[in-house]
C-alpha positions, 0 to 999 in steps of 0.5 A: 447043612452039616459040615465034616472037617477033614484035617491033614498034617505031614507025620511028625517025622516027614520034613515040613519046608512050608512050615518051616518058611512060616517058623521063620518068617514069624521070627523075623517079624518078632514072634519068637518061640513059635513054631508051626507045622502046615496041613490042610483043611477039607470042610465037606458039606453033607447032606442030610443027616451025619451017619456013621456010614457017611463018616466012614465014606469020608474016612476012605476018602480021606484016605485014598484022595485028600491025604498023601498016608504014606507022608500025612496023617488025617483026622475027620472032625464033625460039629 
């Protein structure tokens, strides 16, 4: 079954406190001059074939449910 991947991260001007606490944590164990910015994967199953009209249907939802766009941009990947 082919798969879509919708990606969600906060807009770079949107602070990110849980990716921060990872930036930390990271420090402390010795990994230092990383830093890391938390977002989400939504991994949609698709059935039958991937059109652009079932792309275009997992944009708008993207838009309206999986992602916050007034704070989050998204990007819709396909295999």
């Amino acid at each position: 079954m082919p798969c879509v991947v919708v990606n969600v991260m906060p807009k770079p001007e949107i602070l990110d406190p849980q990716g921060k606490a990872v930036t930390g944590a990271l420090e402390r164990l010795g990994f230092a001059g990383l830093s890391v910015r938390q977002g989400k994967r939504f991994e949609i199953e698709v059935d039958g074939e991937v059109t652009p009209e079932k792309l275009e249907q997992i944009e708008q939802a993207a838009e309206q449910l999986l992602a916050n766009t007034v704070i989050e941009s998204f990007e819709v990947v396909t295999d």
